[in-house]
VEXTORLUM-165042 format. One line per field, with one value per residue (C-alpha): residue in three letters; residue number from 1; x negated, y negated, z. Coordinates in steps of 0.05 Angstrom, whole numbers. Each point is the difference from the previous one (the first is absolute). Layout:
% residues N
resn	c(Ala|...)
resi	c(NUM|...)
u	c(X|...)
v	c(Y|...)
w	c(Z|...)
% end
This chain:
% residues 251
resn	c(Unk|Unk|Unk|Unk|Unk|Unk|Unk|Unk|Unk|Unk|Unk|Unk|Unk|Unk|Unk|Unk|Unk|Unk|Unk|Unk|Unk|Unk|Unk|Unk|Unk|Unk|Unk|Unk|Unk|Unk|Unk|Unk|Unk|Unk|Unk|Unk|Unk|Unk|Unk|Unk|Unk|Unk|Unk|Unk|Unk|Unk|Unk|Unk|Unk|Unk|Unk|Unk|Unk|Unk|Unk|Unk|Unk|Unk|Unk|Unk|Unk|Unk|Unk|Unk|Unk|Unk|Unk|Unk|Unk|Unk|Unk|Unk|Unk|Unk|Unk|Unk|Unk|Unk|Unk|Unk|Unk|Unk|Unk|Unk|Unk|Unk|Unk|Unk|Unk|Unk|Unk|Unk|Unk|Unk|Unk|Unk|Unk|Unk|Unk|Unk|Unk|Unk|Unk|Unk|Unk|Unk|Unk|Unk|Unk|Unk|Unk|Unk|Unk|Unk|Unk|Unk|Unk|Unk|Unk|Unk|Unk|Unk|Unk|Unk|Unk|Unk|Unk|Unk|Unk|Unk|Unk|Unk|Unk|Unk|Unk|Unk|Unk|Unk|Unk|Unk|Unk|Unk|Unk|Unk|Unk|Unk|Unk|Unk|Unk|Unk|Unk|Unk|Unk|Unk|Unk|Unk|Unk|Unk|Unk|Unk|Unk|Unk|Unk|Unk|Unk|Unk|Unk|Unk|Unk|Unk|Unk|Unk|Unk|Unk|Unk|Unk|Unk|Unk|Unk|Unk|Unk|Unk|Unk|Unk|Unk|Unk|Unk|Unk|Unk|Unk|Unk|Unk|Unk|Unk|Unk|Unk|Unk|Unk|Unk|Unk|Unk|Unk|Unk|Unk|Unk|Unk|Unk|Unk|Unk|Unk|Unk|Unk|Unk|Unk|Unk|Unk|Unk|Unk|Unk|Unk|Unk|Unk|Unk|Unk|Unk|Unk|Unk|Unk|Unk|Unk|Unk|Unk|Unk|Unk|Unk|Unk|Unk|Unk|Unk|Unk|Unk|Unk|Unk|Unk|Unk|Unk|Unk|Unk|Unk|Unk|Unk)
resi	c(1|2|3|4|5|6|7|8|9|10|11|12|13|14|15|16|17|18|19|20|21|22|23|24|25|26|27|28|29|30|31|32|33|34|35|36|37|38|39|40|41|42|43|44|45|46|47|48|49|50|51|52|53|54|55|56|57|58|59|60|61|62|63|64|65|66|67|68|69|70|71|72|73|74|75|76|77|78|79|80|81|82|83|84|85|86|87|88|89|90|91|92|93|94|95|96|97|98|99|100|101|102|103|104|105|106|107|108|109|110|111|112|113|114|115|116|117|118|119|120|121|122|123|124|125|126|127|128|129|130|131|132|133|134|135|136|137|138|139|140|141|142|143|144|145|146|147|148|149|150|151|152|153|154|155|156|157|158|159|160|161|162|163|164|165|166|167|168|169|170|171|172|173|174|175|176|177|178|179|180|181|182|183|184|185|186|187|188|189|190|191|192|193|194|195|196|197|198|199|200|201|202|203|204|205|206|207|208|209|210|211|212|213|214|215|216|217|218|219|220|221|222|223|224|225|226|227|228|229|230|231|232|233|234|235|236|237|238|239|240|241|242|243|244|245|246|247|248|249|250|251)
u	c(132|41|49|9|38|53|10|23|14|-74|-28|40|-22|-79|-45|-20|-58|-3|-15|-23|-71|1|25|62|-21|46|-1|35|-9|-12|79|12|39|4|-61|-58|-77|-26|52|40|69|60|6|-65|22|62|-40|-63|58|44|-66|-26|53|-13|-79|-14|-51|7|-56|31|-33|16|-3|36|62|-4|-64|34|55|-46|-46|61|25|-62|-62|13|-39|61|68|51|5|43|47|29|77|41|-1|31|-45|-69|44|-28|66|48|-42|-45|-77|-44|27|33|43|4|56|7|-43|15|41|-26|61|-24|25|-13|-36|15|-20|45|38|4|68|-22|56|26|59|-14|-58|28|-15|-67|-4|-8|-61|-81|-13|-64|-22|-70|-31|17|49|66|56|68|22|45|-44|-58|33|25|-72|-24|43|-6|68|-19|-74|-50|-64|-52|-45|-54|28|44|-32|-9|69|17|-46|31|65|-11|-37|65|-32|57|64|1|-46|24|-31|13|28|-44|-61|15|11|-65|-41|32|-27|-64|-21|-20|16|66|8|-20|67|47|37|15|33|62|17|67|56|17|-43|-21|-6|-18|-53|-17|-72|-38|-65|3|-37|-51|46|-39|16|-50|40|58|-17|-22|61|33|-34|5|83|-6|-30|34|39|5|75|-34|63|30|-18|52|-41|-4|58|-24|-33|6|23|-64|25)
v	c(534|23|29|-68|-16|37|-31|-65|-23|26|-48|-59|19|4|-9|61|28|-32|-73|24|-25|-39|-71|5|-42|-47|-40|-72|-57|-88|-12|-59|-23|88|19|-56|5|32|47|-16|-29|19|67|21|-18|42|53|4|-10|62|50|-29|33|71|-10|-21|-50|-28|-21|-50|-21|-49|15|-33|34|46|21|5|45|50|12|14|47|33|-1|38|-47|-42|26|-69|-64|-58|-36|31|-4|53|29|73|7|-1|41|63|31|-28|37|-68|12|-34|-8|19|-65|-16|-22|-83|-52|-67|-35|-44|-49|7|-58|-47|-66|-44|-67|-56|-22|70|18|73|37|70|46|58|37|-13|-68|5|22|-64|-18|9|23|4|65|22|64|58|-31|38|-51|24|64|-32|-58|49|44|-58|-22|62|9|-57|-30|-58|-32|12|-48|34|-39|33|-34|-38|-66|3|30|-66|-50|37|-18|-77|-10|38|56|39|-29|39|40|61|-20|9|-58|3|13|-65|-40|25|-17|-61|-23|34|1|-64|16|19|-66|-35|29|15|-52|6|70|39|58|24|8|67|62|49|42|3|65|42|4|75|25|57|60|55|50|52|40|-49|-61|35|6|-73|-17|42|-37|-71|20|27|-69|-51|-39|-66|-7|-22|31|-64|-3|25|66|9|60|65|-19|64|-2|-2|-14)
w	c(25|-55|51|28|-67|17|67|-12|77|8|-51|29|73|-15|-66|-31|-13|-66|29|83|-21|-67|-13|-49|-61|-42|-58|-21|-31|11|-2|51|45|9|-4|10|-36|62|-9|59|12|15|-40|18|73|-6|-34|52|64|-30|-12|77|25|-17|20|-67|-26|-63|-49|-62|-53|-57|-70|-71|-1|-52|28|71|-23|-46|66|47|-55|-27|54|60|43|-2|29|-23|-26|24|-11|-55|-26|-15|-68|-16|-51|44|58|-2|39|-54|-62|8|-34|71|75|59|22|78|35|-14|54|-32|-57|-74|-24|-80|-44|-56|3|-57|-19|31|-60|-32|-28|18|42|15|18|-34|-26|-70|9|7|-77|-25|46|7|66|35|44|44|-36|35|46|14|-12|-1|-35|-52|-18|-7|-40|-49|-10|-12|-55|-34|23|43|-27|66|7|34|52|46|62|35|-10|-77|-14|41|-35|-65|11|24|-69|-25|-40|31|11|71|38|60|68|70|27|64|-44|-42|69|29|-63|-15|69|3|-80|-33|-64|21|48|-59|-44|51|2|-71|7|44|22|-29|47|-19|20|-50|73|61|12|46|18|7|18|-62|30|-51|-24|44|60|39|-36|24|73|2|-23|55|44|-22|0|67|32|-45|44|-43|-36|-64|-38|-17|-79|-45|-40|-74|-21|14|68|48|71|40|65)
% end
């Protein structure tokens, strides 16, 4: 099995020994329209399709995020998690502390949403000095605009989800809040609480950016050959989100 490593054409021909007999287990999270509460849609389609290819069955499970991302790093039961932006400082190939990043399968255009009649706008990071902006815990944002709140430069509002950090902003206890635009548009019609405020709020022209979307692999010579494997098969051109600085070449 270990052998197999080396041969990289091998992997992609046939599964290894590693997953012959076992179902490959991942981890992600409730994060519609992407990923739906019974943990399908369209990345888990894209993830299932890719593995089916190489003989591979694919067991997924939905956790909280934070939780989602600890067992994919930490419990060997679990191989990935998905989807999962690209951050340097979880990439365990580019001195990162967690995972091995796969090639990219889809695309999350990452913005703000404002209310209607703010006076809030943006060129430049700078700008966003003189605001409160609202963030998920544990969500990767975009390298600059996490690295501002973390040290104290721009003022971050935490909120444990989506749909709080978006009720938060339409009672303006943050003057802007970092979504992805097709999350907002799929809660917005499926969420009451957000129907209810929608109308009252917009999504700013300008993108903070547009990410790639990963499965991120265990750093672990069986999260490695998974990985292998999921490259090998991926057939979807989900490269169309511009990365955070620093992203590698994985194609």
């Amino acid at each position: 099995m270990r052998c197999a490593l080396a041969l990289s054409a091998l992997i992609i021909a046939t599964p290894s020994l590693s997953f012959a007999s076992d179902t490959l287990r991942l981890t992600t999270l409730h994060w519609p329209p992407y990923v739906e509460a019974t943990g399908e849609g369209p990345n888990t389609k894209t993830v299932r399709s890719t593995f089916a290819k190489a003989g591979i069955e694919v067991d997924v499970q939905l956790f909280p995020w934070n939780r989602a991302i600890m067992l994919a790093a930490d419990d060997p039961n679990w191989i990935g998690v998905y989807p999962e932006y690209y951050s340097a400082d979880i990439d365990a190939e580019a001195n990162g502390d967690r995972c091995l990043f796969s090639k990219p399968f889809g695309e999350s255009p990452v913005g703000f949403l404002t209310p209607s009649n703010s006076s809030f706008d943006w060129e430049t990071h700078d700008d966003l000095r003189s605001y409160v902006i609202g963030v998920v815990r544990g969500y990767v944002n975009e390298a600059k605009l996490d690295q501002m709140i973390a040290d104290g430069d721009i003022v971050g509002e935490l909120a444990e989800n989506d749909t709080q950090n978006i009720l938060k902003v339409a009672a303006r206890r943050t003057d802007a809040i970092v979504i992805d635009k097709n999350v907002f548009d799929y809660l917005k019609a499926e969420d009451a609480g957000v129907a209810f405020v929608a109308d009252s709020l917009q999504f700013h022209e300008k993108l903070l950016i547009n990410h790639s979307l990963y499965v991120c692999f265990e750093n672990s010579p069986a999260g490695r050959e998974a990985r292998e494997l999921f490259n090998g098969h991926l057939t979807t051109s989900g490269d169309k989100g511009q990365s955070d600085p620093g992203l590698p070449n994985t194609q």
